[in-house]
N, CA and C atoms as a LAMMPS dump frame, in Angstrom:
ITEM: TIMESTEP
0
ITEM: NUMBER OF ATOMS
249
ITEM: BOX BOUNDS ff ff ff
-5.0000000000000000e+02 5.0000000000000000e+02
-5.0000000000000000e+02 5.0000000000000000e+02
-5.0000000000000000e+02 5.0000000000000000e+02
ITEM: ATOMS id mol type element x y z
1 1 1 N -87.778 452.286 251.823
2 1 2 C -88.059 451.739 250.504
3 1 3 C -89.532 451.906 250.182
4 2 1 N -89.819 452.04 249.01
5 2 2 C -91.119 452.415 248.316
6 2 3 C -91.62 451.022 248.394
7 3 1 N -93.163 450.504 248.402
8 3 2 C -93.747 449.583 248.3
9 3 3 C -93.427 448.451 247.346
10 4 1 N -93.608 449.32 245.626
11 4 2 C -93.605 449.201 244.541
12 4 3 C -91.829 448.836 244.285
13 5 1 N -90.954 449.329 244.948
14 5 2 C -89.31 449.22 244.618
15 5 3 C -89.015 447.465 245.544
16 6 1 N -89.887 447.377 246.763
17 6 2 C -89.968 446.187 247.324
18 6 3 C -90.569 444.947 247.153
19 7 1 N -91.993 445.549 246.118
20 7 2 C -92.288 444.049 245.644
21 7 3 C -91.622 443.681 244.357
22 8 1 N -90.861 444.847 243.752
23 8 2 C -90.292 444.12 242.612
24 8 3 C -88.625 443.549 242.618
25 9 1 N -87.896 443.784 244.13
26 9 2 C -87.048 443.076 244.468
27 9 3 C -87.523 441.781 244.903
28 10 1 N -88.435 441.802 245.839
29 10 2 C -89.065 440.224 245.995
30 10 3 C -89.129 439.517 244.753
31 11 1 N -89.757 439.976 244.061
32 11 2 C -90.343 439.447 242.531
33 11 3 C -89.022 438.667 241.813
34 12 1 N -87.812 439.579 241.772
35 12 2 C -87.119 439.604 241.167
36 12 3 C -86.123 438.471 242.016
37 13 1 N -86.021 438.501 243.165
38 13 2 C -85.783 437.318 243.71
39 13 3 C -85.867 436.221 243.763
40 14 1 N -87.597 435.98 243.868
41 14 2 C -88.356 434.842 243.321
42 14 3 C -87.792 433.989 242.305
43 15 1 N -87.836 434.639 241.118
44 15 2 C -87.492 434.344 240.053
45 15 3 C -86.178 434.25 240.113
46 16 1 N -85.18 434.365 239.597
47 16 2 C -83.663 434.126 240.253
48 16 3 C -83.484 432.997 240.665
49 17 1 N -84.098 432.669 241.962
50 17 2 C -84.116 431.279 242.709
51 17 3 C -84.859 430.493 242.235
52 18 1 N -86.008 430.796 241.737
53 18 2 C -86.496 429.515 240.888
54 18 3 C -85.635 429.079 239.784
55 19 1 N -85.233 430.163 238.913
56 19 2 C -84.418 429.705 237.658
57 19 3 C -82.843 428.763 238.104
58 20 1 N -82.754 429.334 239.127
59 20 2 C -81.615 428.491 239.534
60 20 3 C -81.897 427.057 240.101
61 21 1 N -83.042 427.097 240.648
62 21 2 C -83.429 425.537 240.938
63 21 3 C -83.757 424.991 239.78
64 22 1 N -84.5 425.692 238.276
65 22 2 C -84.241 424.501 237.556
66 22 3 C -83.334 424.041 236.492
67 23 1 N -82.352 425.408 236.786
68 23 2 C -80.971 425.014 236.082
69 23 3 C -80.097 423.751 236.924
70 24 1 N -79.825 423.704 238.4
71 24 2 C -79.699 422.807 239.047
72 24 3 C -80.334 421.845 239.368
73 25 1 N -81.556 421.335 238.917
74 25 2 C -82.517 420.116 239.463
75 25 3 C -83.644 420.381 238.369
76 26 1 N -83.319 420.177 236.901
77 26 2 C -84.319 420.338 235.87
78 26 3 C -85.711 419.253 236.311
79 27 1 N -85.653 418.473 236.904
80 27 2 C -87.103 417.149 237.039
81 27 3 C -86.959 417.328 238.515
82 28 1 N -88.206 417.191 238.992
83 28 2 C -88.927 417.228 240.142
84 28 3 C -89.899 415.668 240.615
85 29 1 N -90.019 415.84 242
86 29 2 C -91.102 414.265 242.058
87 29 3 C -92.326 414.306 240.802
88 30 1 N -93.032 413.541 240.661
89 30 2 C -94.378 413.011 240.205
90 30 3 C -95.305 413.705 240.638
91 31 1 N -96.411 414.779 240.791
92 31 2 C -97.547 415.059 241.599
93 31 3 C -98.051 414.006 241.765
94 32 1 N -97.994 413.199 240.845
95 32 2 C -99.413 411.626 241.178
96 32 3 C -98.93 411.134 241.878
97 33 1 N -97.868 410.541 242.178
98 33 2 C -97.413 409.031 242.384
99 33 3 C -96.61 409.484 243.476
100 34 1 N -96.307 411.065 243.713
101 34 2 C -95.243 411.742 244.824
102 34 3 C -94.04 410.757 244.785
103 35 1 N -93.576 410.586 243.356
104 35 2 C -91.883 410.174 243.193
105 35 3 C -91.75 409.313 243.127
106 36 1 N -92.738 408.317 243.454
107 36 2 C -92.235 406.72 243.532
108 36 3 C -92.524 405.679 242.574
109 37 1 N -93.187 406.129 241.389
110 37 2 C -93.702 405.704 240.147
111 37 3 C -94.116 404.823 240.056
112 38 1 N -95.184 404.844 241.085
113 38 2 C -96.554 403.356 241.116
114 38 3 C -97.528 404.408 242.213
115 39 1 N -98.799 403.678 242.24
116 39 2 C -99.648 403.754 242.884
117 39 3 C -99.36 402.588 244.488
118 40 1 N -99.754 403.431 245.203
119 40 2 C -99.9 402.012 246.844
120 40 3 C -101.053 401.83 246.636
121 41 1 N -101.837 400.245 247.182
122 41 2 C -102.983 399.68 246.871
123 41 3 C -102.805 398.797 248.556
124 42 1 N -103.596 398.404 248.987
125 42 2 C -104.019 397.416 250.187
126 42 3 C -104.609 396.305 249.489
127 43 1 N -104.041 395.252 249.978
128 43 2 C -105.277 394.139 249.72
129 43 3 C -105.996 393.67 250.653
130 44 1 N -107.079 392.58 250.989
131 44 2 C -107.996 392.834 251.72
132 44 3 C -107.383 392.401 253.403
133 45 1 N -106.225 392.037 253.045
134 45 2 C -105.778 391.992 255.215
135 45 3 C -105.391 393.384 255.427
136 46 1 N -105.085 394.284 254.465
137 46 2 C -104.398 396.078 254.89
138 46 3 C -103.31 395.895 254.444
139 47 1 N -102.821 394.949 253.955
140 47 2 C -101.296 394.911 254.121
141 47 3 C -100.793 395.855 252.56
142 48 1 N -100.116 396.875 252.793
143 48 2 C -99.85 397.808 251.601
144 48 3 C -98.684 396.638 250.279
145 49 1 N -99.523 396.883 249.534
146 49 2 C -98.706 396.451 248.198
147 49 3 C -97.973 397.652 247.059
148 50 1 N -97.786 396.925 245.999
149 50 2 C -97.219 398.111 244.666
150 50 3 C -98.453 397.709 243.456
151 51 1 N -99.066 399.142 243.322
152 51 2 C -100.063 398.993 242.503
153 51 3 C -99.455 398.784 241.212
154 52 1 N -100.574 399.907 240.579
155 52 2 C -99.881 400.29 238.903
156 52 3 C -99.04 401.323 238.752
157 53 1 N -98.224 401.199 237.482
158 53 2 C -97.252 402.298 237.287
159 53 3 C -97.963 403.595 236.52
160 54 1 N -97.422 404.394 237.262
161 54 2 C -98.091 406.027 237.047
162 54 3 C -98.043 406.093 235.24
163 55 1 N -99.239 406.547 235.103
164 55 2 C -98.717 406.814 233.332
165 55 3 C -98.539 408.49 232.968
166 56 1 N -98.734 408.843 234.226
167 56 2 C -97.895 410.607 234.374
168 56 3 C -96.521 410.357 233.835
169 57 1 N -96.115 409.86 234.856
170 57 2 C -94.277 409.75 235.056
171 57 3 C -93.759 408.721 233.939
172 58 1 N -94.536 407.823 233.301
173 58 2 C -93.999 406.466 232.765
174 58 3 C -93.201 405.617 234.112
175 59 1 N -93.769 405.676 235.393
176 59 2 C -93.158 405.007 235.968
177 59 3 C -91.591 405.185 236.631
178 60 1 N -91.291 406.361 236.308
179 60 2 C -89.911 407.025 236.831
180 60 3 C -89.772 407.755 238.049
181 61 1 N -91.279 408.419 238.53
182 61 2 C -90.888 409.182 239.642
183 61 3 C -90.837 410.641 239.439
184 62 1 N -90.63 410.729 238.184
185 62 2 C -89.971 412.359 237.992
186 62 3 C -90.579 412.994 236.443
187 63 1 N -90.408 414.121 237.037
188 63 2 C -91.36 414.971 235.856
189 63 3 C -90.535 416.247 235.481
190 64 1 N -90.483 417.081 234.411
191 64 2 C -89.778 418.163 234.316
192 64 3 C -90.63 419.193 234.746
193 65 1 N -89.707 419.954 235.573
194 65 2 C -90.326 421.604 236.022
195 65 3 C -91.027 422.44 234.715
196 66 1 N -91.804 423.11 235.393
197 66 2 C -92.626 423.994 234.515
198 66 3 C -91.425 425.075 233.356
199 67 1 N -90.699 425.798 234.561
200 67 2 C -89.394 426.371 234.254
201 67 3 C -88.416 425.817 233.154
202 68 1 N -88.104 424.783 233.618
203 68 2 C -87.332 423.849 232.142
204 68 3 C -87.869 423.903 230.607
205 69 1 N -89.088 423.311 231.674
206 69 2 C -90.11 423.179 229.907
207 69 3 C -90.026 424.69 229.015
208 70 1 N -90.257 425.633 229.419
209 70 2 C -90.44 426.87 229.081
210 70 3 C -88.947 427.333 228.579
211 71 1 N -87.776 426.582 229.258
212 71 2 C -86.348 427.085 228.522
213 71 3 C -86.265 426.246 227.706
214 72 1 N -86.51 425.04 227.959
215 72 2 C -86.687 423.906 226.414
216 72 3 C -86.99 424.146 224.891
217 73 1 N -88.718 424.661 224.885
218 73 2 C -89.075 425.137 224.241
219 73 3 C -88.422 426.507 223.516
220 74 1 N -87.913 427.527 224.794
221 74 2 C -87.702 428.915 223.976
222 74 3 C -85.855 428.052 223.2
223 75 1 N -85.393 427.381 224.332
224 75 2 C -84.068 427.183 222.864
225 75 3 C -84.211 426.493 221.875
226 76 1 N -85.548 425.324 221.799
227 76 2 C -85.564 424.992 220.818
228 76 3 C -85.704 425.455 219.503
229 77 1 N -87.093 426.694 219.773
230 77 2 C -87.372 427.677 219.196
231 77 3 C -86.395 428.364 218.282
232 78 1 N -85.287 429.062 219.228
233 78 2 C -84.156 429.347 218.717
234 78 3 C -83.443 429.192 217.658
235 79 1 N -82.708 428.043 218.202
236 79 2 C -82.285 427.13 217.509
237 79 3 C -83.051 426.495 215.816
238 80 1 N -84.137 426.617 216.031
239 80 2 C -84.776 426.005 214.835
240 80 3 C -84.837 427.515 213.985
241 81 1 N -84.953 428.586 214.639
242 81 2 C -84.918 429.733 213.842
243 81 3 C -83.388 430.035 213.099
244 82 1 N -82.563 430.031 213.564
245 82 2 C -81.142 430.781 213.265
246 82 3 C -80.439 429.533 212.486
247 83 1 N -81.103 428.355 211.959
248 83 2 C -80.343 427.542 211.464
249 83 3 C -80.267 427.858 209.789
């Protein structure tokens, strides 16, 4: 196989499996809050508490994939065109 014929099966792979993860699992954890939709805080013995609620997530945990957003938009797009 040619270099160029192999990175664009990889490529093409890539993609594939991403689109399928966010056709199957459109929202993902929180980057901030890593899913759990608060902050952890200590108070002064160490003992871990529940801070504030993430205002990333609104407090849910979950965020939509980059991927989604981008099919969101293009059907909305769509849709608002052909009506």
């Amino acid at each position: 196989m040619t270099p160029l014929l192999l990175a664009s099966a990889c490529l093409l792979t890539v993609t594939l499996g991403y689109a399928s993860l966010c056709a199957g699992s459109p929202f993902g954890d929180c980057r901030k809050c890593r899913g759990m939709g608060h902050q952890i805080k200590t108070d002064r013995k160490g003992r871990t508490k529940r801070g504030k609620d993430c205002r990333r997530c609104k407090a849910t945990g979950k965020r939509i994939r980059v991927g989604r957003h981008l099919y969101n938009v293009a059907a909305r797009l769509h849709r608002d065109g052909t009506r």
